[in-house]
DSSP file (Angstrom, degrees, kcal/mol; ACC not computed):
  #  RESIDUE AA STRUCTURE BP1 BP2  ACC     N-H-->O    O-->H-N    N-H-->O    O-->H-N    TCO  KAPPA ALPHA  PHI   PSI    X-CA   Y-CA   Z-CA
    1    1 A X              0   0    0      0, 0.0     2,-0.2     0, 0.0     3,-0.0   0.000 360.0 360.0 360.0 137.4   73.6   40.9  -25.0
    2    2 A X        -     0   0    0      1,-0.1     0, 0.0     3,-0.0     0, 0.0  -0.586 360.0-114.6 -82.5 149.9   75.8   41.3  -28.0
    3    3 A X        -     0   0    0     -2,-0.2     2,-0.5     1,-0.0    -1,-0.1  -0.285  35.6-139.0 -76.4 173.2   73.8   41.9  -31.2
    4    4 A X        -     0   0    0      2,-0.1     2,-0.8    -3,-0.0    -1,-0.0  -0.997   9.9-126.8-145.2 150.4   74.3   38.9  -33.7
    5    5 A X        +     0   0    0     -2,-0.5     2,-0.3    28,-0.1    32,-0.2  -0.660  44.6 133.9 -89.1 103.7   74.7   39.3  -36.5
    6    6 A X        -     0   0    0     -2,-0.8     2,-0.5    31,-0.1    31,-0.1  -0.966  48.1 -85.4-145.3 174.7   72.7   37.6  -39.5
    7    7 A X        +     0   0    0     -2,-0.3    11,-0.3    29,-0.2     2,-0.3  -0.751  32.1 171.0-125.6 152.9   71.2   39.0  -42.8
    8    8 A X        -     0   0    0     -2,-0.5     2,-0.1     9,-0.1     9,-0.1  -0.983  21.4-146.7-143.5 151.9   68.3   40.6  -43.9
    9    9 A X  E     -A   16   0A   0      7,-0.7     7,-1.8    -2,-0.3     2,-0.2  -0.561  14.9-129.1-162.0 120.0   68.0   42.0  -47.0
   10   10 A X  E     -A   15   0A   0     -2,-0.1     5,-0.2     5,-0.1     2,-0.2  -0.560  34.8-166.3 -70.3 162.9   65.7   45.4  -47.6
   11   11 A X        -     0   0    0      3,-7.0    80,-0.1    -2,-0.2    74,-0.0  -0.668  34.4 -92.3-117.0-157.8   63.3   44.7  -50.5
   12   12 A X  S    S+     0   0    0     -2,-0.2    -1,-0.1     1,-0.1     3,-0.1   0.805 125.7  13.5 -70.1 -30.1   61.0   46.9  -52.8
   13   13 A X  S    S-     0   0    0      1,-0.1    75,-2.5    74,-0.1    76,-0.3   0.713 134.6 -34.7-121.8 -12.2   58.2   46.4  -50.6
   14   14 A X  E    S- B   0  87A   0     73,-0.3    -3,-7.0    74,-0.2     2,-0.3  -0.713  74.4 -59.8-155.9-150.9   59.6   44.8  -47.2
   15   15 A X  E     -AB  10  86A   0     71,-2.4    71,-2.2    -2,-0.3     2,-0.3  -0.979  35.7-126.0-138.4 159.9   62.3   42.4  -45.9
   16   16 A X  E     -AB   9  85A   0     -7,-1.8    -7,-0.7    -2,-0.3     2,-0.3  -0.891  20.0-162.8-120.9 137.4   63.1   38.8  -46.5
   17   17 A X  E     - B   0  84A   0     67,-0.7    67,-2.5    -2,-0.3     2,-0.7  -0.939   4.9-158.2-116.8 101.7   63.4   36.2  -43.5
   18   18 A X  E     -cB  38  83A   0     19,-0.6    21,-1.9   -11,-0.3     2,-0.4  -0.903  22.5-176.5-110.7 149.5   65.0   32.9  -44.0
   19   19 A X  E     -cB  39  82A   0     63,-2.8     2,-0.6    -2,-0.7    63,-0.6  -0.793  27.1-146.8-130.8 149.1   63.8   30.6  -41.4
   20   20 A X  E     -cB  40  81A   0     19,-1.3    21,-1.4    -2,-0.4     2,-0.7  -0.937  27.3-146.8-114.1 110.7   64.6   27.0  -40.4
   21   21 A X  E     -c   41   0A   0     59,-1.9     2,-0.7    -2,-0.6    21,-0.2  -0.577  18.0-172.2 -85.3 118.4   61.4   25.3  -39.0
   22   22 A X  E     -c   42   0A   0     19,-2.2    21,-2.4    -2,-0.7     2,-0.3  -0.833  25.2-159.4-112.7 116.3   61.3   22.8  -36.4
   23   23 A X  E     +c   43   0A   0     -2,-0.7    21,-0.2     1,-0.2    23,-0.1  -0.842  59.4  33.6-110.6 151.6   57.7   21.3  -36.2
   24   24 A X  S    S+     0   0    0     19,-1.1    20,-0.3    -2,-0.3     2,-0.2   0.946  83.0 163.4 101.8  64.9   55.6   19.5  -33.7
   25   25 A X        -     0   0    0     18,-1.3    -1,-0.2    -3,-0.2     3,-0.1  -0.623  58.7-107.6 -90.1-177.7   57.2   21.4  -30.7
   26   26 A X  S    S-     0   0    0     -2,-0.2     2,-0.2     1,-0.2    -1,-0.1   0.997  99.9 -10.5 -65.9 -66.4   56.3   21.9  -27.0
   27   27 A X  S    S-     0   0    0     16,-0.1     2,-0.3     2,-0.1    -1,-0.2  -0.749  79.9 -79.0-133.4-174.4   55.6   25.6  -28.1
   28   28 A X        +     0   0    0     -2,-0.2    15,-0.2    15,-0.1     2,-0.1  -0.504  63.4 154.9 -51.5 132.6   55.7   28.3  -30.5
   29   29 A X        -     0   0    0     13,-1.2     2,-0.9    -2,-0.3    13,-0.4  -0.240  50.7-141.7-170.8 102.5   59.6   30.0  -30.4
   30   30 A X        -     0   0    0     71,-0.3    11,-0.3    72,-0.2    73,-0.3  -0.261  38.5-170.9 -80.8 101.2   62.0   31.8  -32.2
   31   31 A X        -     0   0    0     -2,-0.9    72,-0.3     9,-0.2     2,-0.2   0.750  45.1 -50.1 -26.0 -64.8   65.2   29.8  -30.8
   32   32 A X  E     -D   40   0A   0      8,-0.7     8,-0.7    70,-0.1     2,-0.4  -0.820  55.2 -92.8-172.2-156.9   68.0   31.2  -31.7
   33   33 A X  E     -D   39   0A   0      6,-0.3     6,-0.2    -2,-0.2   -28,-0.1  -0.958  39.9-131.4-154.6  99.8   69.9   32.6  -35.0
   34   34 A X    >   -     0   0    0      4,-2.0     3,-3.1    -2,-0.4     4,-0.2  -0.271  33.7 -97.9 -69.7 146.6   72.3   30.0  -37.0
   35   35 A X  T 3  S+     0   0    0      1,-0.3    -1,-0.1     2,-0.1   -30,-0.1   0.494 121.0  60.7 -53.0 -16.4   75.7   31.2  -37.9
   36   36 A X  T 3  S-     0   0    0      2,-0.1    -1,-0.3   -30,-0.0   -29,-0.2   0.134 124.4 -96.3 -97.3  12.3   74.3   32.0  -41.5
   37   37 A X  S <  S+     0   0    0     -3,-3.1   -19,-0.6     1,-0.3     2,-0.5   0.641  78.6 143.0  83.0  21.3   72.0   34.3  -40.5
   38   38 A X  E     -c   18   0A   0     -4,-0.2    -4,-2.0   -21,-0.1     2,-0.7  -0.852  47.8-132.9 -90.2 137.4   68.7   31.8  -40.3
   39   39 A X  E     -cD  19  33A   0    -21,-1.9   -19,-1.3    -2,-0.5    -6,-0.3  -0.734  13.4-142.0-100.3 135.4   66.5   32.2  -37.9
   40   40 A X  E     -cD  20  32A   0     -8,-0.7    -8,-0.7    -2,-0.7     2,-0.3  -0.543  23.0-177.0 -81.1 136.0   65.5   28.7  -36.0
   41   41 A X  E     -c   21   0A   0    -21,-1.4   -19,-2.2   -11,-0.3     2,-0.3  -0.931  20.1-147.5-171.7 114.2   62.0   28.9  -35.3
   42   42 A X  E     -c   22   0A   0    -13,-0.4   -13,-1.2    -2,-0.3     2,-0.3  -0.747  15.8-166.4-114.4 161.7   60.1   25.8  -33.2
   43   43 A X  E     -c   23   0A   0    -21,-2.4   -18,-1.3    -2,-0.3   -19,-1.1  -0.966  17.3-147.0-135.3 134.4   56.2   25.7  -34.7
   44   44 A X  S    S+     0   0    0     -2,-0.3     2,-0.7   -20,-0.3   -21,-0.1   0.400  76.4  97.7 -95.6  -3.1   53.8   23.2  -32.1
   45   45 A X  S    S-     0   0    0      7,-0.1    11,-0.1     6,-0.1   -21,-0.1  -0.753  78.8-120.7 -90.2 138.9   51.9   22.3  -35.6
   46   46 A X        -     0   0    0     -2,-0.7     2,-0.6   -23,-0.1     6,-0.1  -0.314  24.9-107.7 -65.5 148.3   52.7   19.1  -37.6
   47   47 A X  S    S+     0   0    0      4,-0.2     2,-0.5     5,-0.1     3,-0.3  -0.144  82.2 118.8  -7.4  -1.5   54.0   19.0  -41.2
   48   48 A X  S >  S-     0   0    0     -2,-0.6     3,-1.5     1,-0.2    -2,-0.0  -0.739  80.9 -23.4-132.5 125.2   50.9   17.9  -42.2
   49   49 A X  T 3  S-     0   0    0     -2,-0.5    -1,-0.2     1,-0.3    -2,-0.1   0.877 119.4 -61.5  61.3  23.5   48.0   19.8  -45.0
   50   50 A X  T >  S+     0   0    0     -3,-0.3     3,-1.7     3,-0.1     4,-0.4   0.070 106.0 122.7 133.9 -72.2   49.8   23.2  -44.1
   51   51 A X  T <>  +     0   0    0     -3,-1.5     4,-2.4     1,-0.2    -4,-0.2   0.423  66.9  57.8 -35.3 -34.0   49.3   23.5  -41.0
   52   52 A X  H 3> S+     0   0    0      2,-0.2     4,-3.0     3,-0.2    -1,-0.2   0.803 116.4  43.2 -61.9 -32.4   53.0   23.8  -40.0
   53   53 A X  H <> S+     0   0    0     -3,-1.7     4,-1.4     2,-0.2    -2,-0.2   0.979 110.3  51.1 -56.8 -68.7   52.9   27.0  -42.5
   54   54 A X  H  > S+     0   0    0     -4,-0.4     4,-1.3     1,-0.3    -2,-0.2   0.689 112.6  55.5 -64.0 -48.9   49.6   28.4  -41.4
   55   55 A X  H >X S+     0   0    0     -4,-2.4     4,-2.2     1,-0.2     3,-1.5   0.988 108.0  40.6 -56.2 -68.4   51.2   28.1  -37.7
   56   56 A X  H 3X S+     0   0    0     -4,-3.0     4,-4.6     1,-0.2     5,-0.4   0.933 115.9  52.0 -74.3 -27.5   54.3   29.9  -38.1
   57   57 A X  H 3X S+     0   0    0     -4,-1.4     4,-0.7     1,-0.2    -1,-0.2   0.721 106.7  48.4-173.8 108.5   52.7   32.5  -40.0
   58   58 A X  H <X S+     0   0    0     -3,-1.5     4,-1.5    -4,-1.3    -2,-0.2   0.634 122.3  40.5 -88.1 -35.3   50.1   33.2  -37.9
   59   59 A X  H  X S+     0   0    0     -4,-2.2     4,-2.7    -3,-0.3     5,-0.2   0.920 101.8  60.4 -90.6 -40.0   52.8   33.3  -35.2
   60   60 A X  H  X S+     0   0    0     -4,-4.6     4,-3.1    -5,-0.4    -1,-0.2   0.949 109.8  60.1 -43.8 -44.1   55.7   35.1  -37.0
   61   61 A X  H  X>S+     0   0    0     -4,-0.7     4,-1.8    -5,-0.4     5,-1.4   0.901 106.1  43.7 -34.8 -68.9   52.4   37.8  -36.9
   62   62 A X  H ><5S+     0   0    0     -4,-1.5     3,-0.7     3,-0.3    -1,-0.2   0.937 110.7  47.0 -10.2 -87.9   52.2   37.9  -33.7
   63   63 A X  H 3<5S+     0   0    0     -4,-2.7    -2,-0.2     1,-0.3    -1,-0.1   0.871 117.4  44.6 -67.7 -44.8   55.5   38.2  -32.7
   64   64 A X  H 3<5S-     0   0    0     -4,-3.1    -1,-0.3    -5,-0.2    -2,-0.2   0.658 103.0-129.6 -46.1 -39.7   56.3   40.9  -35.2
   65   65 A X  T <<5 +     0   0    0     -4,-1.8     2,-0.3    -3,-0.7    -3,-0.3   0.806  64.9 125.7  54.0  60.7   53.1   42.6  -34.3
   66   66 A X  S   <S-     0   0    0     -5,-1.4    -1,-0.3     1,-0.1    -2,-0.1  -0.863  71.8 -95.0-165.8 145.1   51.9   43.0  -38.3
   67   67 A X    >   -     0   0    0     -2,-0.3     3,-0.6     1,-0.1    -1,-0.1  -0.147  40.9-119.2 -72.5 167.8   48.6   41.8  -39.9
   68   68 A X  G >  S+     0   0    0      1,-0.2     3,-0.7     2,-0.1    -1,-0.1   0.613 109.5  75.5-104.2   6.1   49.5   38.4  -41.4
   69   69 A X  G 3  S+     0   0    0      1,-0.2    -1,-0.2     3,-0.0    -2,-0.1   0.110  87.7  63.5 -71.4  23.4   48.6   39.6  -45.0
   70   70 A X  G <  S+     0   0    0     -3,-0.6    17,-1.2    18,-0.0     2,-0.6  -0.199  98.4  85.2-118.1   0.3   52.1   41.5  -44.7
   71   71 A X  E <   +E   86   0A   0     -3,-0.7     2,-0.5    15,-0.2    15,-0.2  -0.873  51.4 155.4-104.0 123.3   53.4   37.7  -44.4
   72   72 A X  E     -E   85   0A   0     13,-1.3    13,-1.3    -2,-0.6     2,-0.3  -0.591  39.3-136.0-165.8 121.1   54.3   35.2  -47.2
   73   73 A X  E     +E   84   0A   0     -2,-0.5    11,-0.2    11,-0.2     3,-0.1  -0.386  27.8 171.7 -51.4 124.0   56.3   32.3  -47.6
   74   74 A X        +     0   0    0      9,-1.9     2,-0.2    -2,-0.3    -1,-0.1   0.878  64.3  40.9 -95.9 -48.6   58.1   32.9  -51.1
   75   75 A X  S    S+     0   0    0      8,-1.3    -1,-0.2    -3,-0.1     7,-0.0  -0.652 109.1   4.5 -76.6 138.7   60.4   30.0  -50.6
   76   76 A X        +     0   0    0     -2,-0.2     3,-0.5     6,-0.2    -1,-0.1   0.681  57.0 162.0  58.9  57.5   60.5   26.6  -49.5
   77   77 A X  S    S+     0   0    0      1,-0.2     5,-0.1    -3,-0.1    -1,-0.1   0.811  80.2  40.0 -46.1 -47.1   56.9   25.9  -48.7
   78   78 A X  S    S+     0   0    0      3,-0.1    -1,-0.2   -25,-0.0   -28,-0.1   0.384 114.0  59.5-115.7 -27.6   57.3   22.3  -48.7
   79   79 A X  S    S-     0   0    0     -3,-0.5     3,-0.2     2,-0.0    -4,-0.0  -0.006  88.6 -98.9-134.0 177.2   60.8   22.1  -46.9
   80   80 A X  S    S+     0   0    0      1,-0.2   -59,-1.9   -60,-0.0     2,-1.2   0.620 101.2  53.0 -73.9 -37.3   62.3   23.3  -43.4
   81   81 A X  E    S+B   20   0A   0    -61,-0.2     2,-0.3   -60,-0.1   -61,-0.2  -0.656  71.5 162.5-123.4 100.7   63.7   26.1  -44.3
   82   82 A X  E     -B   19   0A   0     -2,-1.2   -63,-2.8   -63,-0.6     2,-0.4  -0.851  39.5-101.7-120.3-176.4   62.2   28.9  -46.1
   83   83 A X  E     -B   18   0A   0     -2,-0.3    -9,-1.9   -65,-0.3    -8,-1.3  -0.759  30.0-162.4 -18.6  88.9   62.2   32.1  -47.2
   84   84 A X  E     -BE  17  73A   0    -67,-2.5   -67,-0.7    -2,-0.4     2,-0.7  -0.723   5.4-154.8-122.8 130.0   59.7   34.8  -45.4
   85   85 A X  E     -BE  16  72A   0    -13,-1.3   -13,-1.3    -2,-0.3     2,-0.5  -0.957   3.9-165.9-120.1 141.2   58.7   38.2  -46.9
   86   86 A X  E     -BE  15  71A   0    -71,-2.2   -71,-2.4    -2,-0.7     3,-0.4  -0.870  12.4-155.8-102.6 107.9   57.7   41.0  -44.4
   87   87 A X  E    S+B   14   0A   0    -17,-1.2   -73,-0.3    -2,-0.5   -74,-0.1  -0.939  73.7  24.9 -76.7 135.8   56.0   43.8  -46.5
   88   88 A X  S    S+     0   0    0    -75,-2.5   -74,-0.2    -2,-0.3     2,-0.2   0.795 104.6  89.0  67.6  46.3   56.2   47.1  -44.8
   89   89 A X        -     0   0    0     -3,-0.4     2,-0.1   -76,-0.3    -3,-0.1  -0.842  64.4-128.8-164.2 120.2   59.0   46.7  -42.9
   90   90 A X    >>  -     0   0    0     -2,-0.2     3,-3.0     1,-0.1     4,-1.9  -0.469  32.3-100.5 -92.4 165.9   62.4   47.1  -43.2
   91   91 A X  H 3> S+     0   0    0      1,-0.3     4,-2.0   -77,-0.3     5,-0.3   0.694 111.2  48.7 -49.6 -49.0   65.3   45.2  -42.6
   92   92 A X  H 34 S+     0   0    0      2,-0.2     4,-0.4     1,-0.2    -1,-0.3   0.570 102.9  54.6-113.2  27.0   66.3   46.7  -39.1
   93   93 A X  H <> S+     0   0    0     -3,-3.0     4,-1.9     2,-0.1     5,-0.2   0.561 111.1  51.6 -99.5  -8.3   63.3   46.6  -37.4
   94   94 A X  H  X S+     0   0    0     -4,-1.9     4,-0.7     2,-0.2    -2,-0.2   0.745 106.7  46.7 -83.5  -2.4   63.3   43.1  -38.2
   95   95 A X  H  X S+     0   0    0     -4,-2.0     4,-1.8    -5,-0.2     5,-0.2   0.751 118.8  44.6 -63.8 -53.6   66.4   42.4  -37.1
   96   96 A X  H >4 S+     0   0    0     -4,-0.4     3,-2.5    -5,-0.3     4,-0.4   0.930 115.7  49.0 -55.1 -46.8   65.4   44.5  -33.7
   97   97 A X  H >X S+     0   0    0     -4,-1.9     4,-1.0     1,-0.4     3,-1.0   0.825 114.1  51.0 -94.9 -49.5   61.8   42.7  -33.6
   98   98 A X  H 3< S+     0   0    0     -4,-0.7    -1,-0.4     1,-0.3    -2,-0.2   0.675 111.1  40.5 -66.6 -12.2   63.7   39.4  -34.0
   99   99 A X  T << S+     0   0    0     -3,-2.5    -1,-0.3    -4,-1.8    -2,-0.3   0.371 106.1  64.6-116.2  14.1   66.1   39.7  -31.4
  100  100 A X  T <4 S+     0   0    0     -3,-1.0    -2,-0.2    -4,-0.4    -1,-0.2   0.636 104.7  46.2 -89.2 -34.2   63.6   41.1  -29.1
  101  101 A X  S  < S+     0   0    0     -4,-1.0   -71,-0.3     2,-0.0    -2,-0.1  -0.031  82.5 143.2-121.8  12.8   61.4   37.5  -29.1
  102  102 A X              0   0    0      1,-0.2   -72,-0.2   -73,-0.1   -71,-0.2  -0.176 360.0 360.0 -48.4 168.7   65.0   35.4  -28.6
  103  103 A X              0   0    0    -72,-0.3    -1,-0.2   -73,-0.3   -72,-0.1  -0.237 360.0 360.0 -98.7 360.0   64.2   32.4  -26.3
């Protein structure tokens, strides 16, 4: 597979994710990786009190293999697309981690 290319940015304490949410899918899945270096993300929880948050990430956790207090939406709670910061982790093994869990 050729690597693709999108960015992620070290910070002082981690790396920052922005992600495009599609909720109230068949399952949990990281999709694919949009030409601007978001990654598309299906969530099986509705919009609805949270939950869609709480879902992905519980799942991003998961997939990452990282407690999910090393998770926090910074950005665009409310929205499709936010903004994820990773603490204790740097940019490219979350590039690798992500492209490891492709669909």
């Amino acid at each position: 597979m050729v690597p693709r290319k999108y960015h992620l940015h070290d910070g002082k304490k981690g790396a920052a994710l922005a992600v495009r949410v599609t909720p109230r899918a068949s399952k949990n899945e990281i999709l694919e990786v949009l030409g601007d270096g978001t990654v598309k993300v299906h969530i099986t929880a509705p919009p609805v009190d949270g939950r869609a948050n709480e879902t992905l990430v519980k799942f991003l956790s998961e997939t990452l293999d990282i407690p999910i207090s090393q998770i926090e939406i910074v950005a665009g709670v409310s929205g499709r697309d936010k903004l994820i910061s990773v603490l204790d982790m740097d940019a490219a093994t979350l590039h690798q981690k992500i492209l490891d869990h492709l669909s």
